[in-house]
C-alpha positions as CSV (number, residue, x, y, z in Angstrom):
1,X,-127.6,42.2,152.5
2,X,-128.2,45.5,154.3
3,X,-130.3,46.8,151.8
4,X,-132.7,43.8,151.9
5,X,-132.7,44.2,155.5
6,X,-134.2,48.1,155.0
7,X,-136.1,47.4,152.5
8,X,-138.0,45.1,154.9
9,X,-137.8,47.5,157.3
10,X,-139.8,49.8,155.7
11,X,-142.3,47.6,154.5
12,X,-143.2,46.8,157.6
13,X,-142.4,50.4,159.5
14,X,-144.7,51.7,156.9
15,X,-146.8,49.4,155.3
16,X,-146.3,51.1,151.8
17,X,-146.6,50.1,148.3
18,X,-142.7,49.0,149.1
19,X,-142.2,46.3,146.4
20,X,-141.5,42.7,148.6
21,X,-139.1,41.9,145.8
22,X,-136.0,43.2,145.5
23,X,-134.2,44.1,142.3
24,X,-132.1,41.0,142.5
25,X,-135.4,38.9,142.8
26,X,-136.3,41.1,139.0
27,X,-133.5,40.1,137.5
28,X,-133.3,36.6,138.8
29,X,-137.0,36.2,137.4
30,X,-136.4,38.5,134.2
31,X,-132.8,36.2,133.2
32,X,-135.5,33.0,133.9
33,X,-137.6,34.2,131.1
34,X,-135.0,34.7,128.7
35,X,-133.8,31.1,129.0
36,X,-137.1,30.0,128.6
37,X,-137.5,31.5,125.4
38,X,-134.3,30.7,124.2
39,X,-134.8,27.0,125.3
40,X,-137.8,27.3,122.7
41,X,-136.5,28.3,120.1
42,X,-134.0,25.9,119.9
43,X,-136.5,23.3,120.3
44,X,-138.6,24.1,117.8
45,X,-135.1,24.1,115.6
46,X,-134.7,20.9,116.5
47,X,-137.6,19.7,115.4
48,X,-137.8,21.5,112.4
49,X,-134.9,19.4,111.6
50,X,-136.1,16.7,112.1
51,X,-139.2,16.8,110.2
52,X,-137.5,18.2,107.2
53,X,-134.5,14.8,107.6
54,X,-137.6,12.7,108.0
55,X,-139.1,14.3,104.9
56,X,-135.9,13.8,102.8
57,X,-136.1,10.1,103.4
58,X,-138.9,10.0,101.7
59,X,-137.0,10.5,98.3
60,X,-136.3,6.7,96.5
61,X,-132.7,5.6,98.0
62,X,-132.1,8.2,100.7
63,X,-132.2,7.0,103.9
64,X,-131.4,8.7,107.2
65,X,-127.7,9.3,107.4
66,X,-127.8,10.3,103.3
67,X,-131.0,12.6,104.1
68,X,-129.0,13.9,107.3
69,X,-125.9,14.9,105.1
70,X,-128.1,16.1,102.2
71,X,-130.3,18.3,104.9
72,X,-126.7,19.7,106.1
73,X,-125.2,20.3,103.1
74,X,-127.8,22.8,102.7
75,X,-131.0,20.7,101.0
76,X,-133.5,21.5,102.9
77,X,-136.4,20.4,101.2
78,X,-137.1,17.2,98.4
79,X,-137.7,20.3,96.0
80,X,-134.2,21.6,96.6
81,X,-132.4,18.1,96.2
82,X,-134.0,17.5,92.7
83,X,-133.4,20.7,91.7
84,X,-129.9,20.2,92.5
85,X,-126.9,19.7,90.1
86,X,-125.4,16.8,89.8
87,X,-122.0,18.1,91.4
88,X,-123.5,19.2,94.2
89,X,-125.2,16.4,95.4
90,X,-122.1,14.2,94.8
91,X,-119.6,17.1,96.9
92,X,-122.7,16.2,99.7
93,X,-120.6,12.6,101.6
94,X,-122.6,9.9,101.6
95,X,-124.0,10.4,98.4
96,X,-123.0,8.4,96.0
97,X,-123.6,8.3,91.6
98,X,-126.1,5.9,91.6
99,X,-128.3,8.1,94.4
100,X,-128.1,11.1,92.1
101,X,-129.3,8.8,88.8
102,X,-132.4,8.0,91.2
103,X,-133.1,11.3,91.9
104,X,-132.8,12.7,88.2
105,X,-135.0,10.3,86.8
106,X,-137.6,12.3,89.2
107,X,-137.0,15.1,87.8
C-alpha cells in the first residue's frame, strides 16, 4: 500500500518516466495471458476431439458412443481402427464381434 502511494508520489513530484503500473499490475496482467493461452489450447483439444469422434463415425456400424470409446481407447483415426487387431478392438467396451467383422471386411 505504501509503496503504491510513493510510487505516485513521484510520478507526480517528478514527472519521470516512473512506470504508472505497479509490479503487482505486471503480474496481474502477465498471469492473464497465461490463462488465455492455456484456455486455447485446451480448446483447440477439444475440438480436435471432436472432429476426429465425428470422423470415426463415419466407419459402417460405429456410431457416437462406439467411436467415442474407440477414439479413447487410443484409435485416433479410421486408418488406426482398421489397422487394428481384432483383440484390440474387442478389449475397446462398446465394441462388440460383429462391429469388428464390419470393419475387417474394409480392410
Amino acid at each position: 500500500m505504501i509503496s503504491k502511494f510513493l510510487i505516485k508520489l513521484k510520478s507526480i513530484l517528478f514527472k519521470s518516466a516512473v512506470s504508472p503500473e505497479t509490479p503487482l499490475k505486471k503480474e496481474k496482467k502477465a498471469a492473464k495471458s497465461a490463462k488465455t493461452k492455456t484456455k486455447t489450447k485446451t480448446k483447440t483439444k477439444a475440438v480436435n476431439s471432436k472432429k476426429n469422434i465425428e470422423t470415426l463415425t463415419t466407419l459402417p456400424g460405429v456410431g457416437a458412443k462406439s467411436a467415442k470409446a474407440l477414439y479413447e481407447a487410443g484409435f485416433k483415426t479410421t486408418k488406426a481402427v482398421i489397422a487394428a487387431d481384432e483383440k484390440d478392438l474387442l478389449a475397446v467396451s462398446g465394441v462388440g464381434i460383429n462391429l469388428v467383422k464390419k470393419l475387417k471386411k474394409l480392410k
